[in-house]
C-alpha positions in Angstrom: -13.8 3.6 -21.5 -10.6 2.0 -23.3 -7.7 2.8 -21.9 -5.9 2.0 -24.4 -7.7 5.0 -26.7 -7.3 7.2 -23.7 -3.4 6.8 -22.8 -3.2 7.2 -26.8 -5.0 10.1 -27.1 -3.2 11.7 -24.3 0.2 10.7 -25.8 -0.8 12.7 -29.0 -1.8 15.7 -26.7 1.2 15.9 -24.8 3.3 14.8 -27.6 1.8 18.4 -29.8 2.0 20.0 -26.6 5.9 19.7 -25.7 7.5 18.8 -28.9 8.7 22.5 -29.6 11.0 22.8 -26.0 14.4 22.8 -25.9 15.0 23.3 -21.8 15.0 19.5 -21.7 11.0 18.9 -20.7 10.7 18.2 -24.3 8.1 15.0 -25.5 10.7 12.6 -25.0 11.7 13.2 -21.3 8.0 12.5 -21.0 8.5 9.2 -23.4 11.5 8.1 -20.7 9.3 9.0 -17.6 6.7 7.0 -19.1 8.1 4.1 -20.2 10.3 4.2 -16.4 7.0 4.5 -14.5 5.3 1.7 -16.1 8.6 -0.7 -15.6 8.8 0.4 -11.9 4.9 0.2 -11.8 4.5 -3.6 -12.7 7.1 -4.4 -9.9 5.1 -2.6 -6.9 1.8 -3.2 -8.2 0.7 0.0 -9.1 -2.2 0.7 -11.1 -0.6 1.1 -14.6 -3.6 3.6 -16.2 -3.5 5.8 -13.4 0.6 6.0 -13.6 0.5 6.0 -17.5 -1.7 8.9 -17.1 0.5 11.0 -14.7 3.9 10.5 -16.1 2.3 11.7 -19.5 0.6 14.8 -17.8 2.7 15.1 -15.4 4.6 18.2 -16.7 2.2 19.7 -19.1 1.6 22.7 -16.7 5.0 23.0 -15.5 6.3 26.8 -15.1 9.8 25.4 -16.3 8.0 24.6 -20.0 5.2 27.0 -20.4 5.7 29.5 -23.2 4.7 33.1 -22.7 1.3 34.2 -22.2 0.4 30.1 -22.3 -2.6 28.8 -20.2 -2.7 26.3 -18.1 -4.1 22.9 -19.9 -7.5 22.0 -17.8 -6.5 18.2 -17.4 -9.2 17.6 -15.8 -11.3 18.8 -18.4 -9.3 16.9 -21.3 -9.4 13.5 -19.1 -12.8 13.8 -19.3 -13.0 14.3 -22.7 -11.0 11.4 -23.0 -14.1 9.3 -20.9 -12.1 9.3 -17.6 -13.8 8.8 -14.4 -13.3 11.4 -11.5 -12.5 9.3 -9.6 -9.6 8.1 -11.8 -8.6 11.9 -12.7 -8.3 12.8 -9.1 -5.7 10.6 -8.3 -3.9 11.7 -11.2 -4.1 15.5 -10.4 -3.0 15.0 -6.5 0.1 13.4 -7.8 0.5 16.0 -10.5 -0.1 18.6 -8.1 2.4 17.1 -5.2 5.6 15.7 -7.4 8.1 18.6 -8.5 11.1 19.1 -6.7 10.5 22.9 -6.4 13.9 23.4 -4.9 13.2 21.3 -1.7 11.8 23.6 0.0 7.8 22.3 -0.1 6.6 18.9 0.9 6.6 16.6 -2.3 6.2 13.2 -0.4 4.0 10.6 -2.2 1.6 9.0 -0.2 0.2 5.9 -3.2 2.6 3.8 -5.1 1.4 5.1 -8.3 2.6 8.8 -6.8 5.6 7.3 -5.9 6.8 5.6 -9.0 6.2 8.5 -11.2 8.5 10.7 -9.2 11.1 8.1 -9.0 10.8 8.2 -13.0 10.9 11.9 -13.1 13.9 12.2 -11.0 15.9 8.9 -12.4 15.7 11.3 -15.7 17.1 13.8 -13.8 20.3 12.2 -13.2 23.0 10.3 -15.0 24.3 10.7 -18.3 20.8 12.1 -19.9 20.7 14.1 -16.2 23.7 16.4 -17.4 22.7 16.3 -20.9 19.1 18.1 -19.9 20.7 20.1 -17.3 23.1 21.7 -20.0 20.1 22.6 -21.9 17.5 23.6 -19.5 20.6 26.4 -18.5 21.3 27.4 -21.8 17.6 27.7 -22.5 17.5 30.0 -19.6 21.2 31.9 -20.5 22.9 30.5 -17.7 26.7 30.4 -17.5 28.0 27.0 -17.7 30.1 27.6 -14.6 31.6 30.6 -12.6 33.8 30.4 -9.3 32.7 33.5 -8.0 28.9 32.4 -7.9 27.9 29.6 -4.9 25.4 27.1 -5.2 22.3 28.5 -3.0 19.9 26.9 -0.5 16.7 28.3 -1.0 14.0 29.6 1.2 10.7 29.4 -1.0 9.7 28.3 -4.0 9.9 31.8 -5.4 13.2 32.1 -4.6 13.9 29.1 -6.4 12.4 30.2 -9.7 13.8 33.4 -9.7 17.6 31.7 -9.6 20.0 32.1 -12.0 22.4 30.6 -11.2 25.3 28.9 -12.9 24.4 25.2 -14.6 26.7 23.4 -12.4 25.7 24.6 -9.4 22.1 23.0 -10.1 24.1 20.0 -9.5 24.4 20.9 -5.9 21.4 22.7 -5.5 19.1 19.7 -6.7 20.4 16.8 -8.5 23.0 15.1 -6.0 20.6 15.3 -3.7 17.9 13.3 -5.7 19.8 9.6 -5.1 18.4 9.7 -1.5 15.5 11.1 -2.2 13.7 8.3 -4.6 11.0 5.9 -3.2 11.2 2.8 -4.2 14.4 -0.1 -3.8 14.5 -0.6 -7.7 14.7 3.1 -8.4 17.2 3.9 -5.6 19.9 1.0 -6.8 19.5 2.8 -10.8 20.4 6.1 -9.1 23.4 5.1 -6.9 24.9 4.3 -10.1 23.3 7.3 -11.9 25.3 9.3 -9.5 28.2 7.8 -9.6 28.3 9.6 -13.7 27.4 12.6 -12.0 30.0 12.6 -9.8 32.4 11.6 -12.0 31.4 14.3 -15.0 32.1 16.8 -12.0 35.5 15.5 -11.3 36.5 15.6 -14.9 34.8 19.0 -15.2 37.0 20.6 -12.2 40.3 19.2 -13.7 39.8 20.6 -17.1 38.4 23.6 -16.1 42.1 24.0 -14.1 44.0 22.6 -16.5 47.5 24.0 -16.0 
């Protein structure tokens, strides 16, 4: 098996996959995840294959960016198309399967480094300046106001409940991403999203005081 071959033929997949979405799971949030994952990766240790492998696939079944009527991709089938060991491909899938937010109301605790770096990746993308950028278009993908006063952020009881929200954009902010700073694994990725927040936090002050401009 080459790796090499395999994390590029698994690039093309995704990249043919994903490059149609416009809710902000497009192929280059999964470009940014990648490239964050391997960087954080090569500090802790990780195995880089299995972690290139995840933060490619890692949201190619993903309710938020599957189209109507759209099957599931079989990655383990495709991995081992690719010449992937089980072995290998199980890894892969348990951190595939145990990663997503999903409101915070399931247990997506990683228990390997490789698991652990790829969700750091995934929610350091989640935050910041390119944070508010995809949140703004994952809610107008969905037709979600941008904001309304009369409409609370919500603390939800199942994952159901949390994909049948819709809600306004900015209260996604409180339901999920201000949370993420203290939720991230690893002591590179926590000290990137302290400052991530900090924009956040920021664009929500600004945001407030226009929106009651007088």
């Amino acid at each position: 098996m080459d790796k090499d071959i395999v994390i590029n033929k698994t690039k093309e997949f995704v990249k043919r996959r994903l490059e149609k979405d416009f809710s902000g799971h497009d192929w280059f949030h999964i470009e940014r995840v990648y490239n964050t994952s391997k960087y954080l990766g090569e500090i802790e240790g990780a195995d880089i294959f299995v972690v290139s492998l995840g933060a490619l696939l890692h949201d190619i079944n993903d309710w938020k960016v599957k189209k109507e009527g759209e099957s599931d991709v079989d990655i383990r089938l495709l991995l081992q198309e690719y010449g992937v060991d089980n072995e290998i491909i199980d890894r892969v899938l348990n951190i595939i399967n145990t990663m997503s937010y999903r409101g915070g109301v399931t247990n997506s605790s990683q228990t390997t480094i490789e698991g652990m770096v790829i969700q750091d990746a995934d929610r350091l993308d989640a935050i910041g300046a390119i944070g508010i950028a995809r949140t703004f278009a994952y809610g107008g993908s969905r037709g979600r106001e941008i904001y309304n006063p009369n409409i609370s952020a919500e603390n939800f009881k199942s994952v159901e409940e949390y994909k049948k929200n819709n809600g306004t954009t900015i209260n996604h902010f409180y339901e999920k991403l201000l949370k993420l700073k203290d939720l991230m694994n690893t002591d590179t990725a926590k000290a990137v999203a302290a400052k991530k927040h900090k924009i956040m936090e920021e664009f929500l002050e600004d945001f407030y005081k226009e929106w009651n401009f007088k």
